[in-house]
N, C-alpha and C positions, 0 to 999 in steps of 0.2 A: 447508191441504192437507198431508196427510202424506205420507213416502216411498214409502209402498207404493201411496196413490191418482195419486200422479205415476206411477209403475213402469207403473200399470196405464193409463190416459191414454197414457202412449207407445207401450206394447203397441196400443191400438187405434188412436191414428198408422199407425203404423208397418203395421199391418194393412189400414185403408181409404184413406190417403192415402200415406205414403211413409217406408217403414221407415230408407232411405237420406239421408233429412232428419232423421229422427230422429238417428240416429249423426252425422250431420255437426254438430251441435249440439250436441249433447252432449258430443264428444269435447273442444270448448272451452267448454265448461262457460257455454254459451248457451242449453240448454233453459230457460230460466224461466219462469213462469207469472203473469204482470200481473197485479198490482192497484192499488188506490189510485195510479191514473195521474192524477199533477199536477206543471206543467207540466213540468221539465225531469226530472223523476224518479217511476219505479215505485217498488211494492216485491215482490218475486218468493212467491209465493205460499207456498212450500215453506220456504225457509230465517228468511222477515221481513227479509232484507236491502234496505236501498234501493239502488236502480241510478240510477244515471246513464243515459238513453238520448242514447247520441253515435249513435246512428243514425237517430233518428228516421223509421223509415221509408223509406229514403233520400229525407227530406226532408219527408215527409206535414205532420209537426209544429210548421211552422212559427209558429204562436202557443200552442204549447204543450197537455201531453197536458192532456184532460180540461176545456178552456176554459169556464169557465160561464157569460160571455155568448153564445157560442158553440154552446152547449148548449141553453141555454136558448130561444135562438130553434127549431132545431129541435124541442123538445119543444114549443114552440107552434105550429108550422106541423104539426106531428102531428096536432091539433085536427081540424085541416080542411082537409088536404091529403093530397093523396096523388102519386105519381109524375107523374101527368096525362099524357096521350097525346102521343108524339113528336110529333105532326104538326100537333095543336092548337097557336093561337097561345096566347096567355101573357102577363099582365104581368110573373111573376118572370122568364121568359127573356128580356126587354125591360129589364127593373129590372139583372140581373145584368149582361147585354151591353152595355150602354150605360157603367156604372158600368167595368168594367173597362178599354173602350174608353176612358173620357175619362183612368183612369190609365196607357195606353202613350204613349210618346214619339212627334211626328211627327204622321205622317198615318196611323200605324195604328189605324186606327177601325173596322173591320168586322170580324165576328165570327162564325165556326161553330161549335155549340154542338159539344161530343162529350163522349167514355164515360171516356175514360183519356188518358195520356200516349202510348203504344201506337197507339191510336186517332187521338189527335190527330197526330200524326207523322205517320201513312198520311192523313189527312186534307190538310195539310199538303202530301204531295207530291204529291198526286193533284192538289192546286191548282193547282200550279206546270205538272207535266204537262199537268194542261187548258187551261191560259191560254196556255203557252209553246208547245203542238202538239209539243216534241219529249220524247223517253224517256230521254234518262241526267239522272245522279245522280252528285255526285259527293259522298261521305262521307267521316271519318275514322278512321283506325286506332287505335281503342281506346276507340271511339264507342257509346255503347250509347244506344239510342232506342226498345227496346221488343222483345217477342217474337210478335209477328206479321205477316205477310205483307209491305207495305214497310217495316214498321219494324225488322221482323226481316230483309228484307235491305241495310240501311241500317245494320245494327250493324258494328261493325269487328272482330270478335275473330272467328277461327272456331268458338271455345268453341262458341257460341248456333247457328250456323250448319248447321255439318257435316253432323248425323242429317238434316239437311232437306232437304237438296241432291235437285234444283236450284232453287233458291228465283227472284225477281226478274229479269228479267235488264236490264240498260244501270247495274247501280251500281258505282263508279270509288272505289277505296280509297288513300285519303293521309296518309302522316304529318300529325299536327296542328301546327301552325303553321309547315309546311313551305310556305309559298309558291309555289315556284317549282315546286312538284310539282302543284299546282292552277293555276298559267300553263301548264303545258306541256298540261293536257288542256282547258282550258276553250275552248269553238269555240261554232257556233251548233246545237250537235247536244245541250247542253247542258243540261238544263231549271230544275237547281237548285242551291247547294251549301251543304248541311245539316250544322253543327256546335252544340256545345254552345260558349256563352262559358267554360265552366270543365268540365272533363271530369270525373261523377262518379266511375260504374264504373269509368272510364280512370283515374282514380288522383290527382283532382283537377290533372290541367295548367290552368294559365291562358292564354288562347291574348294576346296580345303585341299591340299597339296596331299596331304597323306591321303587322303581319298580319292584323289587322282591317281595318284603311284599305286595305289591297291588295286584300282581299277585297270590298272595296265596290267598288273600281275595277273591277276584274277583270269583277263581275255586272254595270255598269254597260258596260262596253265591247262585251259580248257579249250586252245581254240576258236573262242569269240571273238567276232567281229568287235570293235570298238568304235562306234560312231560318235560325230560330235557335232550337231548344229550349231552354226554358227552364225544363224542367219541375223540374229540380230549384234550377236556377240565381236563381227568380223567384219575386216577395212577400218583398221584405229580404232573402233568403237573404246576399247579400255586401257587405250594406251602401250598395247601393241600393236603391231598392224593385226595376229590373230587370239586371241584370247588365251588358246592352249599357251602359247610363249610362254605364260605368265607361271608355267606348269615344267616347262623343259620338256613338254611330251609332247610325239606326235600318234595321233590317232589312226587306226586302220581306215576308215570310212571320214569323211567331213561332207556336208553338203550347205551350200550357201546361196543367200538372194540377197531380195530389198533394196540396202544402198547401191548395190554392184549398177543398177538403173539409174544412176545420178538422181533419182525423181523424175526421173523421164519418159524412159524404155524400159516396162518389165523384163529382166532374165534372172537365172538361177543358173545352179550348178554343182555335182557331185564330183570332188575329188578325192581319189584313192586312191592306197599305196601302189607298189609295181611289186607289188607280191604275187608269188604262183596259183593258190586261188583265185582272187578276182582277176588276175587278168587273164588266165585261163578260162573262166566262165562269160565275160564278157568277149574276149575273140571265138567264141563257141557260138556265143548268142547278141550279137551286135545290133537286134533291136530290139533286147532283153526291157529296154524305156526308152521311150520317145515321145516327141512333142511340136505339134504344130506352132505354138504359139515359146517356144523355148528355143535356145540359140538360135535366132531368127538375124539376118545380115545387118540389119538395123541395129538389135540389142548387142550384138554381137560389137560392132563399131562403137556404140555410147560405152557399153562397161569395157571395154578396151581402154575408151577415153578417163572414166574413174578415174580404173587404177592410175593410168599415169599420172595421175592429177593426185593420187594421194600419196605416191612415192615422192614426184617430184616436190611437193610440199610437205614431208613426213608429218602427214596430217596425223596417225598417232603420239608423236611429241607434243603438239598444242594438246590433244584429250589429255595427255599425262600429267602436262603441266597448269592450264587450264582447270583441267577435272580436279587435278588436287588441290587449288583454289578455291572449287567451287564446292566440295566436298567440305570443307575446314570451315565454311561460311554455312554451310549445314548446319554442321556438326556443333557450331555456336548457337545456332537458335535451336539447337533442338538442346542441348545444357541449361537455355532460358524456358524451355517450356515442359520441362524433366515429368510435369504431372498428366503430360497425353501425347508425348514422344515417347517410344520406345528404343530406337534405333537408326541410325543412318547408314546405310551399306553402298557398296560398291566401289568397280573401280572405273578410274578416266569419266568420262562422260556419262558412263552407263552406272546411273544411282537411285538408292530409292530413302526417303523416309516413312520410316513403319507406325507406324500410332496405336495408341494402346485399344482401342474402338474401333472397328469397321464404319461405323457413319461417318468418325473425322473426314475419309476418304475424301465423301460425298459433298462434306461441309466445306473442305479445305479445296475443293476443285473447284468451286463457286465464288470462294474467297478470292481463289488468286487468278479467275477471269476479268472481275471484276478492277484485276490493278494490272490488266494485260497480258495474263501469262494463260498460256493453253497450256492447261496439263491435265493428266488422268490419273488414275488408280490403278491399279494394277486390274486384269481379267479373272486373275486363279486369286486373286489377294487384295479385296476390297479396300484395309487398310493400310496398303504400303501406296504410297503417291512415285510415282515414276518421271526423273528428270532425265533427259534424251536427249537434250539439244544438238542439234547440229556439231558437228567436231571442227570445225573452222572456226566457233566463236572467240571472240577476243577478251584478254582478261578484263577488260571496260565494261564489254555486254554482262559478262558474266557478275561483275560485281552493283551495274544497273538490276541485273536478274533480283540479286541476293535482297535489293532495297525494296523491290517490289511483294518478296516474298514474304519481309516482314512485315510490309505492312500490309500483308493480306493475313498471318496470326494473329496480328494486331487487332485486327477485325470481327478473325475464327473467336480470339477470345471471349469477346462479347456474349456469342452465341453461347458457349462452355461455362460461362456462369449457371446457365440451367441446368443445361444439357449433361454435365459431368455428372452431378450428383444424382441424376436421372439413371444414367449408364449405369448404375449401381446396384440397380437392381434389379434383377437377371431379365424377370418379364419383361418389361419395357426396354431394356438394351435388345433383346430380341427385335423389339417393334422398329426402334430404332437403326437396325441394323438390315432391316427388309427393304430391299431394294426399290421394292413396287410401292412401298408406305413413304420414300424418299422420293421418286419421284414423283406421286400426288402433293405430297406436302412441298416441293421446293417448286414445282408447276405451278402452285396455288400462290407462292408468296411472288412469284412472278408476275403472274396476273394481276396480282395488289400491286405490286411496283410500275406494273405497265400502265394501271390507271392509274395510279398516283400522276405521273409523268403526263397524262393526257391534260391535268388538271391545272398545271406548271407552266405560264406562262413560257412562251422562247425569246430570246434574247434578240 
């Protein structure tokens, strides 16, 4: 693909779907155009550069892009399959549920098929609603679970929120792993309380062992459902195969997506316990949720293939061993740059670094396309940078990664000769920190670099 067939590609972006995604992508030099996706690395269509995907989708990737066993099974269930009717029963929906079911912890064995993460979420609480008879919710601040109806009012940030209003009503907003903020509301008026064990979009927090154990107590004292998304959290992402492991607890409610599609086939999925509530309420009301486009015969057969493909390769051992490589390789450049790092978090593959400025964000996601690495910022957390990679990657890539990443601070620093002593003072960190003022300003230095280039003889 040439410059002017990409020009023209963003022009009809930008014209039928969203001109304003256009620019936002661009302005950090994230427009790229996939190809030759295998596993932890593309190469962008336009330049022949490889990338590094630390996004993975937030998370889709989990056994890596373009899997060819993976692959390969869908291109044979193509043969002679097709979506098959939501309502029809099914061996692949029975192969898939069961299979999943015998890999959660406990007594979570029952299973609702669904469409997304989104989907699954409002699934999910709709459970807990139904079984429990009553209507609040309690979520967290900086929570993100999806963009529609309860999953969209279950998000923490009022980013997603706002245009909507009035969304949901009985959901209760808490700091994460603020405890006693979730003692003082939990009553029997209660019906759930829905977090991630590690907060993506919120900026990877990892929510704290005692806060987990209170949280059990707490649903246990009163009754509460206890949910737990996992959708980005779950299949090796942190070096379990589910995050809770990491906790020794199992949840009443879990619902899950993203990876469980290899990057292939959408599906999702709500599992919960074999408790007399919910399964009382669901053999009462057995199409209490449903979905056309969710446990479909097709989706049903690829996340079939996943899982096996993650057990048979205990692909959370490589995130654990891998991730705490690539964690410690962090956690070194951020010791070297102590004056606009704050923090490096996480576990296995799922990590972020936090910076002490919301623009670093902005700055650093430009820096390190530039040296081939696609990565983002967080949604709820401008300032935390989010590394995803694929869980297959090998300790090579991973320490290829680490060289590329430094020399993309190496870069950021330049810019931070100004820009720090600027951040200082509070008006202009403001400015500096407005999203819409970042993307004018980095669209424009674009533009200069795209004429520069015009001007540059080719080789």
């Amino acid at each position: 693909m040439d410059v002017q067939e990409r020009d023209f590609i963003q022009h009809l972006f930008g014209k039928h779907i969203s001109h304003g995604q256009v620019r936002y992508l661009r302005c950090a030099h994230l427009d790229v155009y996939e190809r030759n996706r295998k596993g932890a690395t593309f190469i962008d269509a336009v330049s022949g550069r490889q990338f590094f995907d630390c996004f993975s989708s937030a998370g889709c990737f989990n056994v890596g892009r373009g899997n060819e066993v993976v692959m390969d099974v869908l291109k044979n269930a193509l043969d002679s399959h097709d979506t098959g009717s939501h309502l029809v029963l099914s061996e692949h929906k029975v192969n898939f549920a069961s299979r999943l079911a015998s890999l959660c912890p406990g007594d979570l064995n029952r299973v609702v098929l669904c469409a997304s993460g989104a989907d699954a979420c409002a699934g999910a609480i709709k459970l807990a609603k139904g079984a429990t008879g009553r209507n609040d919710v309690i979520t967290m601040n900086k929570a993100y679970h999806g963009h529609e109806g309860y999953s969209l009012s279950a998000n923490g940030k009022d980013y997603y929120k706002e245009l909507f209003l009035p969304l949901m009503p009985g959901f209760h907003i808490v700091d994460f792993n603020d405890l006693e903020a979730v003692r003082r509301l939990a009553s029997k008026d209660i019906a759930a309380i829905v977090l991630e064990p590690i907060q993506g979009e919120g900026g990877i927090h990892v929510a704290t062992g005692d806060y987990m154990k209170g949280l059990r107590q707490i649903c246990d004292e009163h009754g509460i459902m206890l949910i737990f998304d996992e959708v980005q959290t779950g299949f090796g992402r942190t070096g379990t195969l589910w995050a809770m492991e990491h906790y020794g607890m199992t949840p009443d409610i879990m619902f899950t997506a993203k990876s469980i599609s290899g990057g292939l086939y959408p599906n999702g999925a709500v599992v919960y316990r074999e408790i007399e509530p919910l399964v009382r309420y669901v053999e009462a009301n057995p199409l209490f949720h449903t979905s056309h486009g969710g446990g479909t015969d097709l989706g049903c057969i690829v996340s079939s293939a996943v899982l096996d493909y993650i057990v048979e390769n205990r692909l959370w051992e490589n995130a654990a061993t891998v991730g705490k490589r690539f964690k410690e390789g962090l956690e070194q450049i951020a010791r070297e740059n102590e004056d606009c790092v704050k923090e490096v978090r996480g576990l296995g593959l799922m990590i972020g670094i936090e910076y002490k400025y919301e623009f670093i964000g902005a700055l650093m996601a430009d820096c390190l396309a530039k040296q081939g690495v696609w990565a983002v910022y967080s949604g709820n957390a401008p300032q935390v940078m989010r590394f995803q990679i694929p869980i297959t990657a090998s300790q090579e890539e991973v320490d290829e990664l680490l060289r590329r990443i430094r020399a993309a601070v190496r870069v950021m620093r330049w810019y931070l000769i100004l820009l720090l002593p600027l951040a200082k003072v509070p008006p202009i960190r403001m400015i500096l920190d407005n999203l819409h003022v970042q993307i004018v300003a980095f669209n424009l230095v674009r533009d200069i670099e795209e004429l520069i280039l015009r001007f540059i003889p080719k080789k």
